[in-house]
N, CA, C and O atoms as CSV, one atom per row, in Angstrom:
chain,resi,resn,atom,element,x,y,z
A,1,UNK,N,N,0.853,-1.183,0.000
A,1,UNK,CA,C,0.000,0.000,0.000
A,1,UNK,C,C,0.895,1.240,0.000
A,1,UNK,O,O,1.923,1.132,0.668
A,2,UNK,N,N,0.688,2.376,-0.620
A,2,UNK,CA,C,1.527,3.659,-1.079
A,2,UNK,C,C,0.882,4.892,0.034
A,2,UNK,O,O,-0.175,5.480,0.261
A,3,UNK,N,N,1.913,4.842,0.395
A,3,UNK,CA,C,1.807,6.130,1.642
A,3,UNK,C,C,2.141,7.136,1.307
A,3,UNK,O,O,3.186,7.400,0.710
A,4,UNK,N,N,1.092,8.039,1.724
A,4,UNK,CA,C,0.978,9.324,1.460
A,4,UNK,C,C,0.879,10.188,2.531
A,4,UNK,O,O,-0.135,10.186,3.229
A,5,UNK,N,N,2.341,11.349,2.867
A,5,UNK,CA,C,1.915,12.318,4.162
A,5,UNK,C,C,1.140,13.800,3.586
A,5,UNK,O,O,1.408,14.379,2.533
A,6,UNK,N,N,0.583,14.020,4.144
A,6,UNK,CA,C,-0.114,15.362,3.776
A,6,UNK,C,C,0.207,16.522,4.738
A,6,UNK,O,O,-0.159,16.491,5.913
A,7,UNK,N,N,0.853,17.477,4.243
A,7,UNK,CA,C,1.475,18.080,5.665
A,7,UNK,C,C,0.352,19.208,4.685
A,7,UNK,O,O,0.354,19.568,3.508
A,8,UNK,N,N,-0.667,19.539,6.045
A,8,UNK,CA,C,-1.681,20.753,5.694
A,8,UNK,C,C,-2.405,20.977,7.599
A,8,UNK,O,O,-2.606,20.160,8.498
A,9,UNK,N,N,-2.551,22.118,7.522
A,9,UNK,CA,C,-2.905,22.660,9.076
A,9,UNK,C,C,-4.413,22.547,9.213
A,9,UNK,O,O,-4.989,22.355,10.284
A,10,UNK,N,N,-5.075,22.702,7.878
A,10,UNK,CA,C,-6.536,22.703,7.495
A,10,UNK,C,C,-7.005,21.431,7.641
A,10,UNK,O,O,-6.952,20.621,6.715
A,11,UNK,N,N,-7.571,21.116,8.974
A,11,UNK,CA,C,-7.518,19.510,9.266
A,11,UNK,C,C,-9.556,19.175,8.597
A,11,UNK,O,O,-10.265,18.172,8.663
A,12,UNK,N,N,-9.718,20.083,8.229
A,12,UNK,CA,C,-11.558,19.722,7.413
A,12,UNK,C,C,-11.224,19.177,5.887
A,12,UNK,O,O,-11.738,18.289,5.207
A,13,UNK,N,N,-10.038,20.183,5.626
A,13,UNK,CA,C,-9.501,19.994,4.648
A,13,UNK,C,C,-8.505,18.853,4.073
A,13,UNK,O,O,-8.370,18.533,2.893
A,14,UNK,N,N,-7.748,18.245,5.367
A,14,UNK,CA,C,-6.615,17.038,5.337
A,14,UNK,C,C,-7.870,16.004,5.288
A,14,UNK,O,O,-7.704,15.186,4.383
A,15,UNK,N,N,-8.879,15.845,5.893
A,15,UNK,CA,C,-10.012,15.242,6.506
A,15,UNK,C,C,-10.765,14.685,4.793
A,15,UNK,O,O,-10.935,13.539,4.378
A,16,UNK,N,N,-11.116,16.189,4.044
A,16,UNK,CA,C,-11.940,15.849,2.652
A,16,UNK,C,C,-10.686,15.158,1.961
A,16,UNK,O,O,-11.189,14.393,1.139
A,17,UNK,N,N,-9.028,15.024,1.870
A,17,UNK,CA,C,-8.164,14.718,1.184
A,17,UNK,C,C,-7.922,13.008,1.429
A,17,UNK,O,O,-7.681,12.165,0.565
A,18,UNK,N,N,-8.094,12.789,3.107
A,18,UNK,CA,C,-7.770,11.362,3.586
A,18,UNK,C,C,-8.796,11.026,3.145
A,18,UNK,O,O,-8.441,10.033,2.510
A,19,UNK,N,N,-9.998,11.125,2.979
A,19,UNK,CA,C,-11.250,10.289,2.940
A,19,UNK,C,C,-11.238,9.701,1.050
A,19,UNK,O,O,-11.630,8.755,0.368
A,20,UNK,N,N,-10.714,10.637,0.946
A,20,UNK,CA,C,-10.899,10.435,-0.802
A,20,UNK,C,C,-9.634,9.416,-1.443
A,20,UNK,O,O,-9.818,8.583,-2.331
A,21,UNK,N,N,-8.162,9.733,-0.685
A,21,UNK,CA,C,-7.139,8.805,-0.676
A,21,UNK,C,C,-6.861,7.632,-0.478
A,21,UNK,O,O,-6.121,6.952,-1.189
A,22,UNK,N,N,-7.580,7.185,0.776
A,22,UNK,CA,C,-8.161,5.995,1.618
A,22,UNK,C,C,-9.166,5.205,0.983
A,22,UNK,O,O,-9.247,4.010,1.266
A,23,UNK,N,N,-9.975,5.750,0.123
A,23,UNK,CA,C,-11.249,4.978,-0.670
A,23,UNK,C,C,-10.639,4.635,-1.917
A,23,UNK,O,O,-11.414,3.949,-2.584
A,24,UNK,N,N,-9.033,4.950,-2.758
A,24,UNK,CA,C,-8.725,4.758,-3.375
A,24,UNK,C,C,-7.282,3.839,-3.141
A,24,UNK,O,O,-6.349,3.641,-3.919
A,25,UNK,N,N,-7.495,3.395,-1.817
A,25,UNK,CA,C,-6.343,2.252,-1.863
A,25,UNK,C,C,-4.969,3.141,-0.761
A,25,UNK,O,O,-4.270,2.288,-0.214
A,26,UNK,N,N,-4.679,4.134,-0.520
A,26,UNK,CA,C,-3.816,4.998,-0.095
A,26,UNK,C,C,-3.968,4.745,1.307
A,26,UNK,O,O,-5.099,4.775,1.793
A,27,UNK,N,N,-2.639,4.419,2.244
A,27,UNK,CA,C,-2.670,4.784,3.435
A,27,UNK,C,C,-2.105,6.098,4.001
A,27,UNK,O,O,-0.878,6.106,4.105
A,28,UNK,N,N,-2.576,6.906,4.283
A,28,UNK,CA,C,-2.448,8.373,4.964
A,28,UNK,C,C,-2.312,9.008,5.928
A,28,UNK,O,O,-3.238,8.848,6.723
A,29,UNK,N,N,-1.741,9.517,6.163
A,29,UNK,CA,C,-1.022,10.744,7.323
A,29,UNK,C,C,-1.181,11.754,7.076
A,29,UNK,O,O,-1.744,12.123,6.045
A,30,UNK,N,N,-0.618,12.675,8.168
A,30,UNK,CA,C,-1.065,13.642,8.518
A,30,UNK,C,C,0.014,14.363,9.711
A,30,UNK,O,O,0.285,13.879,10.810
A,31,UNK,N,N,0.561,15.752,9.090
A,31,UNK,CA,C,1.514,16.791,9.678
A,31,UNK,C,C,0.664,17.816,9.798
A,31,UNK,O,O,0.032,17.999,8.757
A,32,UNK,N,N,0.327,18.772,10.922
A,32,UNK,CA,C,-0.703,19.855,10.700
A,32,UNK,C,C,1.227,21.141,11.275
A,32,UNK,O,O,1.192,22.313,10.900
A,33,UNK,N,N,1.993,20.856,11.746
A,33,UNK,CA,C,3.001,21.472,12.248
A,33,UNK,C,C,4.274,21.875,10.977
A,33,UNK,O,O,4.981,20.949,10.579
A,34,UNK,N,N,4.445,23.055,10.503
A,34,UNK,CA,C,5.758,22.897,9.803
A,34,UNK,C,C,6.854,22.320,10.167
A,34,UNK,O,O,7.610,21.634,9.479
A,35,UNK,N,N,6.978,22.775,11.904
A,35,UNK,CA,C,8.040,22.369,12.611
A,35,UNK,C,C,8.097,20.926,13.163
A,35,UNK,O,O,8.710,20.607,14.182
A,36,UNK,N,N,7.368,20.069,12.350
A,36,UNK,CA,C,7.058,18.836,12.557
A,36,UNK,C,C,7.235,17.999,11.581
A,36,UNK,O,O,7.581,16.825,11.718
A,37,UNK,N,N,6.997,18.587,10.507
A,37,UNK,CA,C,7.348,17.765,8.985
A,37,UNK,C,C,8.552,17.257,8.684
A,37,UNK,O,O,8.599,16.054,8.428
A,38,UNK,N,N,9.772,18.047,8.647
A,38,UNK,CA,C,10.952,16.952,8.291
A,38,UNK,C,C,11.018,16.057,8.991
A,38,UNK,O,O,11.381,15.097,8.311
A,39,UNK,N,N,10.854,15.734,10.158
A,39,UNK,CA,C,11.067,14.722,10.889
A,39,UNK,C,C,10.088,14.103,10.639
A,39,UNK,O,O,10.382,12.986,11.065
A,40,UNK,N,N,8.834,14.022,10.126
A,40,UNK,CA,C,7.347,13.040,9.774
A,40,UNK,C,C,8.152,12.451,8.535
A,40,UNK,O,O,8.389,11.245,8.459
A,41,UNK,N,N,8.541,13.321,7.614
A,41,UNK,CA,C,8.926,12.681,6.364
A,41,UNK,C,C,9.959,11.330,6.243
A,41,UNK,O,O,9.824,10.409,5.438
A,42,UNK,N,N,11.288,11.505,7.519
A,42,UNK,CA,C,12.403,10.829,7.657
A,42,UNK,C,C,11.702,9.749,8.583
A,42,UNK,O,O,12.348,8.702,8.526
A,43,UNK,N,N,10.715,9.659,9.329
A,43,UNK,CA,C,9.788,8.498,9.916
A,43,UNK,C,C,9.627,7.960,9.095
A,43,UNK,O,O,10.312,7.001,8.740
A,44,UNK,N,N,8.687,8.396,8.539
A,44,UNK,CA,C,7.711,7.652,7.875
A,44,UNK,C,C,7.991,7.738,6.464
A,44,UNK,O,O,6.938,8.070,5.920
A,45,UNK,N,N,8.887,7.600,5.630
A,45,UNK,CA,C,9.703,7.907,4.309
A,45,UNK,C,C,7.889,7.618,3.101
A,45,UNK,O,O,7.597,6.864,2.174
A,46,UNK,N,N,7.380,8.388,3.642
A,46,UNK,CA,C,6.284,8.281,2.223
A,46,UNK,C,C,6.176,8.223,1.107
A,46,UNK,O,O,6.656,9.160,0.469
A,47,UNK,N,N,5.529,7.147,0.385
A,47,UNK,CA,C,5.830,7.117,-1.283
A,47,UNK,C,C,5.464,9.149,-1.842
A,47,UNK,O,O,6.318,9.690,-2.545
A,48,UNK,N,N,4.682,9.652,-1.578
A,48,UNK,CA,C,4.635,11.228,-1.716
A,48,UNK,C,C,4.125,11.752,-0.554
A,48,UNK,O,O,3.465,11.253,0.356
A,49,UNK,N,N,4.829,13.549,-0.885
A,49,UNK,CA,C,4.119,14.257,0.513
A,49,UNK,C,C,3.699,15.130,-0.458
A,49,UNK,O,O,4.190,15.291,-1.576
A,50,UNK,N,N,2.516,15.825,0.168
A,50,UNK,CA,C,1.680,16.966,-0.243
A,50,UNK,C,C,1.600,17.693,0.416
A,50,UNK,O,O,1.042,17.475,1.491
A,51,UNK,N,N,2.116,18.921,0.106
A,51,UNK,CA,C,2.875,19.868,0.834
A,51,UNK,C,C,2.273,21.423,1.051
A,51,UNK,O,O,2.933,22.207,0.369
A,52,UNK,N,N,1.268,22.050,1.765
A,52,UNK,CA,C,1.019,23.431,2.028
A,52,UNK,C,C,2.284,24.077,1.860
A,52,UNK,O,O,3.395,23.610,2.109
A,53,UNK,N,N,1.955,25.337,1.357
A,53,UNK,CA,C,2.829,26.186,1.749
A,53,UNK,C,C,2.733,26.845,2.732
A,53,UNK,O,O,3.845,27.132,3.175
A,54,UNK,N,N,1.546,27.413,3.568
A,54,UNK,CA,C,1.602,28.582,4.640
A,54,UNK,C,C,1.107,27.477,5.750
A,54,UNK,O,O,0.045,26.854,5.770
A,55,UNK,N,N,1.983,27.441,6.477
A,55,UNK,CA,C,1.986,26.938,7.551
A,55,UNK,C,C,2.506,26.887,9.004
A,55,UNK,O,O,3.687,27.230,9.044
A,56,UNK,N,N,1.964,26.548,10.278
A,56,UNK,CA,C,2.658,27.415,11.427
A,56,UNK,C,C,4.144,26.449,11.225
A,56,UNK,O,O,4.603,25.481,10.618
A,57,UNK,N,N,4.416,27.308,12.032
A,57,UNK,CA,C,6.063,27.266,12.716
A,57,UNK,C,C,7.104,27.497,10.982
A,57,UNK,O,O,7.452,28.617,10.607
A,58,UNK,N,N,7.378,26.393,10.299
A,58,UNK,CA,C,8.235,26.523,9.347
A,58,UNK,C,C,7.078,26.638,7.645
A,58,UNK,O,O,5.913,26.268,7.792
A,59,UNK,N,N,7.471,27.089,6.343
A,59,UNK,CA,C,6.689,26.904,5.640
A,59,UNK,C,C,7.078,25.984,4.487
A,59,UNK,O,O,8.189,25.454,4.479
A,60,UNK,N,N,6.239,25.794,3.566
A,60,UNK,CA,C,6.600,24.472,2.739
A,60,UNK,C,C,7.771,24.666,2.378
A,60,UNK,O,O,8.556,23.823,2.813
A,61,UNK,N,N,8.293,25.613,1.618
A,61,UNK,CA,C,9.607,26.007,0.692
A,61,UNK,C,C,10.853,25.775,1.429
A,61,UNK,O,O,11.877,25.296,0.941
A,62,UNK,N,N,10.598,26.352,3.296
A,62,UNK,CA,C,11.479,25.662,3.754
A,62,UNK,C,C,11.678,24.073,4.054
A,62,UNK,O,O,12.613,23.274,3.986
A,63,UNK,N,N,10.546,24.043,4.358
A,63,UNK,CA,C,10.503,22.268,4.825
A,63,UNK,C,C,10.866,21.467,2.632
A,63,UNK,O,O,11.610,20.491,2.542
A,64,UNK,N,N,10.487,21.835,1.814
A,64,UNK,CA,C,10.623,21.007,0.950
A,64,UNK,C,C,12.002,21.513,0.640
A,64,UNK,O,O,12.256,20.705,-0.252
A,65,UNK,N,N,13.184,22.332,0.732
A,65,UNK,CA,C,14.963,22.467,1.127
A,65,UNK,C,C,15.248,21.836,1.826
A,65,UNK,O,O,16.472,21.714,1.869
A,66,UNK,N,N,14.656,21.201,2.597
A,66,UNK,CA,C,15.459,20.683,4.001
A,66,UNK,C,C,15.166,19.123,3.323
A,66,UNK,O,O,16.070,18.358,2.987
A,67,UNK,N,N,14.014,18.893,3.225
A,67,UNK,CA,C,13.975,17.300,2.426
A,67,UNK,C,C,15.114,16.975,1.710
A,67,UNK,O,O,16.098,16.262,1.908
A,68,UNK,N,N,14.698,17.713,0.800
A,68,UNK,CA,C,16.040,17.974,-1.189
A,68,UNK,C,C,17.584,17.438,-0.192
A,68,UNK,O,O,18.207,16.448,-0.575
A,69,UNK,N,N,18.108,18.336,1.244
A,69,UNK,CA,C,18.793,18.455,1.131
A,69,UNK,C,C,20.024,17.133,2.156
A,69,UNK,O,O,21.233,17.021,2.355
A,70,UNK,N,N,18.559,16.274,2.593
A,70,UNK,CA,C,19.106,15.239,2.989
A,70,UNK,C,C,18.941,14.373,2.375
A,70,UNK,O,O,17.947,14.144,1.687
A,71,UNK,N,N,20.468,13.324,2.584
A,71,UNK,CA,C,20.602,12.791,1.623
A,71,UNK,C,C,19.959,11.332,1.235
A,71,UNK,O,O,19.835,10.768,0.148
A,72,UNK,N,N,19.553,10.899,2.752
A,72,UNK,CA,C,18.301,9.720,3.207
A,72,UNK,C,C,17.009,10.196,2.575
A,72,UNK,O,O,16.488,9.144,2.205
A,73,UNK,N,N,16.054,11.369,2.184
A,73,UNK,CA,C,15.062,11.276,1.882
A,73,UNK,C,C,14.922,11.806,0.519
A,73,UNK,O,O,13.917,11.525,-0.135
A,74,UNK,N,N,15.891,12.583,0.021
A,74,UNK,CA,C,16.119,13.603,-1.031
A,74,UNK,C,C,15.363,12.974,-2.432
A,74,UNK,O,O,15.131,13.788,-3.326
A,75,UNK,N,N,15.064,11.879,-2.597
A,75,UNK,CA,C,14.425,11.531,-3.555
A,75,UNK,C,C,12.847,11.452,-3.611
A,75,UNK,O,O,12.029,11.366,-4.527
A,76,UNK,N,N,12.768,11.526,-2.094
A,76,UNK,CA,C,10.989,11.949,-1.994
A,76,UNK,C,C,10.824,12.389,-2.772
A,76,UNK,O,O,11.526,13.209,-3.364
A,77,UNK,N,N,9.368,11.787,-3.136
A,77,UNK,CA,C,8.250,13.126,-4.381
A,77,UNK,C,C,7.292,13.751,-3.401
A,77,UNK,O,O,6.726,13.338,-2.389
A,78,UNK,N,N,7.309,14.826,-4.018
A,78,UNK,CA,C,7.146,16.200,-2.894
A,78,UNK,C,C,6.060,16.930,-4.149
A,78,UNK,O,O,6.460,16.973,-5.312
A,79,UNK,N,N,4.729,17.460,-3.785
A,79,UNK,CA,C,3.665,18.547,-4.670
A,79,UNK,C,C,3.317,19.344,-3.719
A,79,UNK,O,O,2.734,19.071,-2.671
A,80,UNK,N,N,3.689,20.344,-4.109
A,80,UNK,CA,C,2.957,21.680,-3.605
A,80,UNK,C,C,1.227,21.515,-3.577
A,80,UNK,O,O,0.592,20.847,-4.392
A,81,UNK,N,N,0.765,22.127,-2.677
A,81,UNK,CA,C,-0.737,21.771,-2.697
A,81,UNK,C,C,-1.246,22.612,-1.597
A,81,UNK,O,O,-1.169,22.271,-0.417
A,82,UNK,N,N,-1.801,23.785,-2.031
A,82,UNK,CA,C,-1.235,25.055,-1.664
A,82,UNK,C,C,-2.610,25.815,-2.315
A,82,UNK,O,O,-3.211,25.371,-3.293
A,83,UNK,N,N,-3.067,27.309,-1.425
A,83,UNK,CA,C,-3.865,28.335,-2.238
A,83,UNK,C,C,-2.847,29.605,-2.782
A,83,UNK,O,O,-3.108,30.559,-3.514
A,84,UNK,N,N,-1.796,29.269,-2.222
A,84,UNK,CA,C,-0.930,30.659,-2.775
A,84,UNK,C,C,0.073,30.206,-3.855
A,84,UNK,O,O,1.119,29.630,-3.557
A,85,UNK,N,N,-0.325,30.516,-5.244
A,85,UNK,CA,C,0.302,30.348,-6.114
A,85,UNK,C,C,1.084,31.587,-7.199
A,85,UNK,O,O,1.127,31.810,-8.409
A,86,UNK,N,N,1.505,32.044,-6.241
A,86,UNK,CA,C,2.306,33.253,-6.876
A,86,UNK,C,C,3.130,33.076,-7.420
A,86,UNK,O,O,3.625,31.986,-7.132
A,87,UNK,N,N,4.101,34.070,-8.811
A,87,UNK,CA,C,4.780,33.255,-9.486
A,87,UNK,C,C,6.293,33.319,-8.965
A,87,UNK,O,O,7.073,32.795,-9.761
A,88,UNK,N,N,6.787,33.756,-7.999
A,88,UNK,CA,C,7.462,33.014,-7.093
A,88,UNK,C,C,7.711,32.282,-6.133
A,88,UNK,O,O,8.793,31.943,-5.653
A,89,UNK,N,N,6.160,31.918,-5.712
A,89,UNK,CA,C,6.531,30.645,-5.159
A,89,UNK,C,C,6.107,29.572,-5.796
A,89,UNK,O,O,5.971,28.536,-5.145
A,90,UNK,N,N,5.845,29.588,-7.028
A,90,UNK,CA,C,5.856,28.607,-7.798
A,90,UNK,C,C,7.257,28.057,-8.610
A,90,UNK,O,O,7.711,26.914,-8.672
A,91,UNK,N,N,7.805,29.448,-9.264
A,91,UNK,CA,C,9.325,28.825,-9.098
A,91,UNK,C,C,10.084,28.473,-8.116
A,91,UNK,O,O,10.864,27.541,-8.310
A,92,UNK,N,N,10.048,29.066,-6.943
A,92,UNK,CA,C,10.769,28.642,-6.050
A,92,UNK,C,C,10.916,26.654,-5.712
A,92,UNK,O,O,11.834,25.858,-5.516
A,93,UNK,N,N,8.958,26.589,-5.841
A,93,UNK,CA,C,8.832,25.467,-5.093
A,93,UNK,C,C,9.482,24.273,-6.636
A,93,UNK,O,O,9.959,23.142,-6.549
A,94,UNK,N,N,9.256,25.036,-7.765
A,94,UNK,CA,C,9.852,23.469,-8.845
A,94,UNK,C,C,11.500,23.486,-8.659
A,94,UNK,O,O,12.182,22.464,-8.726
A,95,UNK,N,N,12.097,24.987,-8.385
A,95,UNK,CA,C,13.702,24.704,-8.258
A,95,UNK,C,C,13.848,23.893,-7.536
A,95,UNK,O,O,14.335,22.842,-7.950
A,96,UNK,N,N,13.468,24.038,-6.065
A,96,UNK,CA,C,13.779,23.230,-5.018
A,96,UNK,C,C,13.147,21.343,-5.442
A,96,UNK,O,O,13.354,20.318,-4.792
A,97,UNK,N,N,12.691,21.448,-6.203
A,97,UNK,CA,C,12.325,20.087,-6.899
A,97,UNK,C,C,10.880,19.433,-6.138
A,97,UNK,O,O,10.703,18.337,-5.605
A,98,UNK,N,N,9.989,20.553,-6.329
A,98,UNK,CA,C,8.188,20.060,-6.312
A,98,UNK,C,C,8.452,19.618,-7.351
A,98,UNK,O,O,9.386,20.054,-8.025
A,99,UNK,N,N,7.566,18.493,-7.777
A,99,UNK,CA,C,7.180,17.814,-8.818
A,99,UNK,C,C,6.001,18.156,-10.007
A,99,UNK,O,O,5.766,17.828,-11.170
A,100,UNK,N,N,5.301,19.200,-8.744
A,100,UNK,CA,C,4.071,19.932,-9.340
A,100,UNK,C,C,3.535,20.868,-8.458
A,100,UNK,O,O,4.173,20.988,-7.412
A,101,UNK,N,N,2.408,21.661,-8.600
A,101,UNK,CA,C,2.150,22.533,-7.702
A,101,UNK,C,C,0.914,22.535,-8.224
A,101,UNK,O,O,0.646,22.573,-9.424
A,102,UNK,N,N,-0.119,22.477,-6.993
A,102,UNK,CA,C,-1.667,22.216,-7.651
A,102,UNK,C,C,-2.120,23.232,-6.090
A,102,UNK,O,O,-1.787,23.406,-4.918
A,103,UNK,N,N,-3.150,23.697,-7.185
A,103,UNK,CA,C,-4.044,25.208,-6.747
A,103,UNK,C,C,-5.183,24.408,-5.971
A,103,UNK,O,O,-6.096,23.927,-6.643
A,104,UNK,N,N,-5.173,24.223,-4.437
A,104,UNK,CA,C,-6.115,23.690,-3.543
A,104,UNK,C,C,-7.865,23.934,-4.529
A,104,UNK,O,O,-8.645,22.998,-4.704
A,105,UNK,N,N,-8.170,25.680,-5.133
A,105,UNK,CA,C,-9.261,25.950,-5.129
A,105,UNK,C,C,-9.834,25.347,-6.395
A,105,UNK,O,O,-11.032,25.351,-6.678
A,106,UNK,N,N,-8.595,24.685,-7.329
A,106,UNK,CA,C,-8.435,24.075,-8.678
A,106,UNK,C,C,-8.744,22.560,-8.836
A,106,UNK,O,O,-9.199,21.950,-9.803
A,107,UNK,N,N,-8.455,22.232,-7.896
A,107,UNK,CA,C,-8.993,20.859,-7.796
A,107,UNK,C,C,-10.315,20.369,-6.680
A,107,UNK,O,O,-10.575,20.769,-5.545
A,108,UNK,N,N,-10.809,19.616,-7.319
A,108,UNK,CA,C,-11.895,19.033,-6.265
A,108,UNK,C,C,-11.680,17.445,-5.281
A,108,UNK,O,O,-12.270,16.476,-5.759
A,109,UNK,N,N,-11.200,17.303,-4.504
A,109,UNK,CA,C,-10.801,16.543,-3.733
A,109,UNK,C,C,-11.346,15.288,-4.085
A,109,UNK,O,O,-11.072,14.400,-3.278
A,110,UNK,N,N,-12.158,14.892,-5.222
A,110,UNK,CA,C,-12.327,13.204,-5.628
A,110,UNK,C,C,-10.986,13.355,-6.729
A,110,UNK,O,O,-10.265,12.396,-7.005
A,111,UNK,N,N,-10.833,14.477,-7.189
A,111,UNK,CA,C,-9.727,13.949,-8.285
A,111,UNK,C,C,-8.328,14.239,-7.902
A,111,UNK,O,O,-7.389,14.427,-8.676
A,112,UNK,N,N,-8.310,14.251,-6.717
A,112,UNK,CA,C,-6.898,13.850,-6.338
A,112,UNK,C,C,-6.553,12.627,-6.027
A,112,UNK,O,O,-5.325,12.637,-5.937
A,113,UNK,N,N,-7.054,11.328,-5.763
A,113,UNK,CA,C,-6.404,10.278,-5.891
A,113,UNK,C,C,-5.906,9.554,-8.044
A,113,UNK,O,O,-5.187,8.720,-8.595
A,114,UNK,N,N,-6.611,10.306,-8.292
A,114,UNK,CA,C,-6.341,10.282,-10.044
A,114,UNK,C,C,-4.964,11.061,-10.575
A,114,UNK,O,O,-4.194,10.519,-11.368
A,115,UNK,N,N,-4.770,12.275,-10.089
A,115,UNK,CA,C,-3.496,13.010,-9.684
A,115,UNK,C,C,-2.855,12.322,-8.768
A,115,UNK,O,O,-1.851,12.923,-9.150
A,116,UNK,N,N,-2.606,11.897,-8.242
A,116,UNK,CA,C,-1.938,10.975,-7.560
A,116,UNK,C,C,-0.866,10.327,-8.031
A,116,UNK,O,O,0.339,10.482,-8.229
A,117,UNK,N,N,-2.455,8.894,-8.228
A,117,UNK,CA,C,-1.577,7.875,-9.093
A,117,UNK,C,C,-0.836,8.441,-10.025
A,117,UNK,O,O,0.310,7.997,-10.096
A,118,UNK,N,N,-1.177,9.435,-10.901
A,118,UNK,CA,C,-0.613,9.506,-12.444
A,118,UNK,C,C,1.480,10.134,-11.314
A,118,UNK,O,O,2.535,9.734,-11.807
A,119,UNK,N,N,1.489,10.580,-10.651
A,119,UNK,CA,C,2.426,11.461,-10.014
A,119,UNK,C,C,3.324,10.047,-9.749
A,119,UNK,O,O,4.464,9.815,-10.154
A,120,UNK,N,N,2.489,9.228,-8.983
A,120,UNK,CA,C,3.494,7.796,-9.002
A,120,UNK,C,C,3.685,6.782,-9.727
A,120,UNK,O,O,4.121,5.698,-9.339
A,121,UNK,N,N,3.271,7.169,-11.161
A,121,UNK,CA,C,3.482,6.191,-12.201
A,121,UNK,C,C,2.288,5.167,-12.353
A,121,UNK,O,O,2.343,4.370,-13.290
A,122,UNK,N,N,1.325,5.144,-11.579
A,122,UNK,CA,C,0.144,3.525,-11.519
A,122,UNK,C,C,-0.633,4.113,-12.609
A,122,UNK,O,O,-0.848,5.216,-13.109
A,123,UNK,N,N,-0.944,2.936,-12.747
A,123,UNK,CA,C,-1.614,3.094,-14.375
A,123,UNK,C,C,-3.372,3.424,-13.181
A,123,UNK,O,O,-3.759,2.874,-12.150
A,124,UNK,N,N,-4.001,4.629,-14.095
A,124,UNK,CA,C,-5.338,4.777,-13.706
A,124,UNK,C,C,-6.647,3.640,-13.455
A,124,UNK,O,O,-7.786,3.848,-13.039
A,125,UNK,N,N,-5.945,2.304,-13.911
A,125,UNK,CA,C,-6.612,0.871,-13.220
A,125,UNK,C,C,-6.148,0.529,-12.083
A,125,UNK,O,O,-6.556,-0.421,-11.416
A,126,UNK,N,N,-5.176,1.357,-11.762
A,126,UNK,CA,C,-4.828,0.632,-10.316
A,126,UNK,C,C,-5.550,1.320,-9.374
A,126,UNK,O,O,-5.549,0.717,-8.300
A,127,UNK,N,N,-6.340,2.644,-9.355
A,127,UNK,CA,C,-6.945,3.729,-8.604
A,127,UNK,C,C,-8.341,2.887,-8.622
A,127,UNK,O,O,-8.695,2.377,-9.685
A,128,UNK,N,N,-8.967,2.771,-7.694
A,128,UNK,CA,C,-10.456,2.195,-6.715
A,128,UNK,C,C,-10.994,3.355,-7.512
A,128,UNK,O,O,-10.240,4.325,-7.601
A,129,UNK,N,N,-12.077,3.418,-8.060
A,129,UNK,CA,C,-13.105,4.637,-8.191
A,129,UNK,C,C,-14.429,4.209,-7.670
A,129,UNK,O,O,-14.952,3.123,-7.917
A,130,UNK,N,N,-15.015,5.317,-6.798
A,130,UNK,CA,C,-16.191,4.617,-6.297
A,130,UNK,C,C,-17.218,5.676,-6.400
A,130,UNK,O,O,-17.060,6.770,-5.859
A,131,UNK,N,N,-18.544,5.284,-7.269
A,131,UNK,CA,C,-19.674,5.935,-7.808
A,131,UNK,C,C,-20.560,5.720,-6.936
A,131,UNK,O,O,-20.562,4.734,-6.198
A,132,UNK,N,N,-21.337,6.551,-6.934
A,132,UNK,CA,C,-22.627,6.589,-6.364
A,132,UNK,C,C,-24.072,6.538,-7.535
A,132,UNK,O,O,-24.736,7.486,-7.954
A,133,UNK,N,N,-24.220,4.941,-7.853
A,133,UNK,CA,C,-24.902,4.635,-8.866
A,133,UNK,C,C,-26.431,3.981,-8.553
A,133,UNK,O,O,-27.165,3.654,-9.486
């Protein structure tokens, strides 16, 4: 099973993200602390983290430098997932090596386990989809 940390403070919001991750096969976590995340990441080495940017204590850009820059986790896949998409912290966050950067108000929380998978390579048959038919 492919683990996924979600470092976001918006726990209604981590809440609509686990529920939708979890119904698609994903086991999930949860960082609501900046100053808590590198060390969640080096625990728990997650197949991806999804990464806020504004967050208490430290913010994504720092916490996703500090990942990059050790040499035990540095290959994490790391997405911005974020309402502030300004166009420097959008470069900032692909230098430092986000993989992507997705606009919280842009997506609707069933189609992030579809973004997902595609981020870790599974072919879109490997993603659970569940209708209400």
């Amino acid at each position: 099973m492919r683990k996924i940390l979600i470092i976001e403070d918006d726990q209604a919001l981590y809440q609509l993200y686990k529920t939708e991750l979890e119904l698609a096969g994903y086991k999930v976590s949860n960082v609501a602390d900046g100053n808590l995340a590198f060390e969640a990441v080096k625990d728990q080495k997650p197949d991806l983290v999804l990464l806020d940017l504004m967050l208490p204590g430290r913010n994504g850009i720092e916490i996703l430098q500090e990942i990059r820059a050790d040499s035990n986790i540095k290959n994490t896949k790391v997405v911005m997932l974020t309402n502030f998409g300004n166009e420097e912290n959008v470069s900032s966050a692909l230098e430092y090596g986000a993989l992507d950067y997705i606009m919280k108000y842009k997506i609707v929380p069933s189609e992030l386990p579809n973004k997902v998978a595609t981020i870790l390579g599974e072919s879109a048959e490997s993603v659970v989809t569940v209708t209400n038919s």
